[in-house]
Steps between C-alpha positions, in 0.01 A plus 500: 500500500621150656739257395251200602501216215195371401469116389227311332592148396347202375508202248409759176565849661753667637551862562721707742441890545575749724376865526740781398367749213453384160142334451649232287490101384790335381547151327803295528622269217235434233246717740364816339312641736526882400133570371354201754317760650471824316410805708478298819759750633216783555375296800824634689578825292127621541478856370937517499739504195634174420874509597457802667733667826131452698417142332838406606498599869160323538651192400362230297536086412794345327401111359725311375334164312642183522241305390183556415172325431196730653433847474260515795822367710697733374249777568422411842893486609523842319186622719651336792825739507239804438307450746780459760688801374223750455273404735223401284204267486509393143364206369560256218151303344460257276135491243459328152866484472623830543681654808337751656725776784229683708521716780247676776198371241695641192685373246776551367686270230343242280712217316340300293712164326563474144195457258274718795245398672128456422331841582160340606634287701771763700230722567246263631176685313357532139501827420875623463510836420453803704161695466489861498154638568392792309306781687279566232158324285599636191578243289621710219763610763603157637531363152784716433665449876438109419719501182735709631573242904479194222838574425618569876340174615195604709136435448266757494134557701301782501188562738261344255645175699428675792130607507482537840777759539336846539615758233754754674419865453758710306460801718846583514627878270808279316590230333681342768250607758229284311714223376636425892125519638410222264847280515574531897124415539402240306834324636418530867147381387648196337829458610645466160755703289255781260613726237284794521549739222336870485536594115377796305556753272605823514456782256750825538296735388218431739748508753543112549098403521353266452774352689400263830173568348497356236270232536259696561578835350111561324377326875478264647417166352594665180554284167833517322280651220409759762853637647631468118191772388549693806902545407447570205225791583754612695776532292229631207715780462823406511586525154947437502592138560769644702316605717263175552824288657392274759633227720362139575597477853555188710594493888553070620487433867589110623339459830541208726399437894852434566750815346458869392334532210666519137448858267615558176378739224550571146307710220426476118534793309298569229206782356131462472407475177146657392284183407566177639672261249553100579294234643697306788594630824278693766436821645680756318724278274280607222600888552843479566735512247837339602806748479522705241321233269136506337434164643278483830571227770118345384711379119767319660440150611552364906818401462604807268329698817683299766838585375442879490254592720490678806432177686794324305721760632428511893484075490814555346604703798350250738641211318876694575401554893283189594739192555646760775219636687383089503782437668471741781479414833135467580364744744 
């Protein structure tokens, strides 16, 4: 720690700090400078608990306000004593009327004024939200993963808007073997973030076939109408619903040139029933009947399906996991 005192004074502003080991703004008279900068304090604490014995000994800035008139001056003086104390290369931009605090390429603190900013214009570029590229050409498939990154934000492709992408073979024994071949490849191909998923279904009783495959379970290039005949020859005499259970299965991977790959899993319980019932859906959502219920996934509508299924439940996962493996040091 030092005892320096740091001075920034002008016609509007006027601040003094020095560094000791609080991270904190301070107003004097009418001033209320308390949530001036909310969270700013992580630049300093980093990974540390706020107000902790090792937050402490590092140190941090003390302001004191005397006047005030311009939060990028006030930003900048609080930068200033950072960078001094810690040794650090931060620094402090200005774009559309918010404050940016970068550092090394990255940033890391946004504050935009009252009544926000125009998002066009920050970003510089039409299209604002993120796209997440689908490694699949079903479009049955990326309807459902479309309605379900609406709500997170993110646009979705699939490689129909890539025709030039060649189709990755799913040569690998699991689910995560097969959905990581597609992800981690199409992403080096591309460069851009995929969700690859490997999904199937698998029935106890045949000891978890069709499982990875699925798709192709009566061969390949087979028809849904085709793997749903040739599961239900197979399970011809298998008279006890009990002992027709079966799980949707679902294994996400998040691939991106520049981090470790993203997994998560998650299953749908549920029998096989012995004709198919319902109209909507694909695959086996006509045969599978959802719990312990008489109703198959093929009679409930897309977004009935995309709050149950077995896809619902692993984006769920990813949703839960995602903001921190984006945040990740790149590789």
């Amino acid at each position: 720690m030092t005892g320096k005192i740091y001075e920034y004074k002008d016609d509007q502003d006027w601040y003094v700090g020095n560094w000791q080991g609080h991270n904190f703004i301070v107003g004097m008279g009418e001033i209320a400078a308390h949530d001036l900068l909310p969270g700013f304090s992580s630049i300093v604490e980093g990974e540390l608990e706020p107000y902790s014995e090792e937050a402490w000994n590092q140190g941090g800035y003390d302001v004191h306000i005397i006047r005030y008139s311009s939060m990028f001056r006030l930003v900048t003086f609080i930068v200033e004593i950072i960078n001094e104390n810690m040794n650090r290369n931060i620094e402090v931009l200005q774009r559309q009327g918010a404050i940016l605090v970068a550092e090394d390429g990255r940033l890391l603190y946004v504050h935009v004024p009252k009544g926000g900013v125009v998002l066009q214009d920050f970003l510089g570029q039409e299209k604002v939200r993120d796209t997440l590229l689908i490694a699949t050409r079903n479009e049955g498939k990326t309807a459902e993963f479309r309605k379900m990154f609406d709500k997170l934000g993110l646009d979705v492709e699939n490689l129909n808007d890539y025709p030039d992408l060649p189709d990755v073979a799913e040569t690998g024994m699991t689910f995560e073997e097969n959905a990581r071949l597609k992800a981690e490849t199409i992403a080096k191909l591309t460069g851009k973030m995929v969700l690859a998923d490997d999904s199937g279904l698998k029935v106890d009783v045949l000891g978890g076939l069709p499982g990875v495959w699925s798709a192709r379970f009566a061969g390949n290039n087979a028809t849904d109408a085709e793997n749903n005949a040739k599961l239900r020859h197979e399970l011809a005499m298998v008279f006890d619903k009990k002992n027709r259970s079966a799980q949707f299965h679902t294994t996400l991977v998040v691939a991106s040139p520049d981090r470790d790959s993203l997994v998560v899993e998650a299953d749908w319980e549920g029998y096989i029933a012995f004709e198919p019932k319902g109209e909507n859906g694909f695959g086996y959502d006509s045969l599978f009947l959802i719990g312990e219920s008489e109703q198959t996934a093929a009679e409930l509508s897309l977004e009935e399906k995309n709050e149950q299924s077995h896809r619902a439940k692993a984006v769920k996962k990813l949703v839960e996991v995602f903001p921190a493996w984006q945040s990740k040091p790149s590789l």
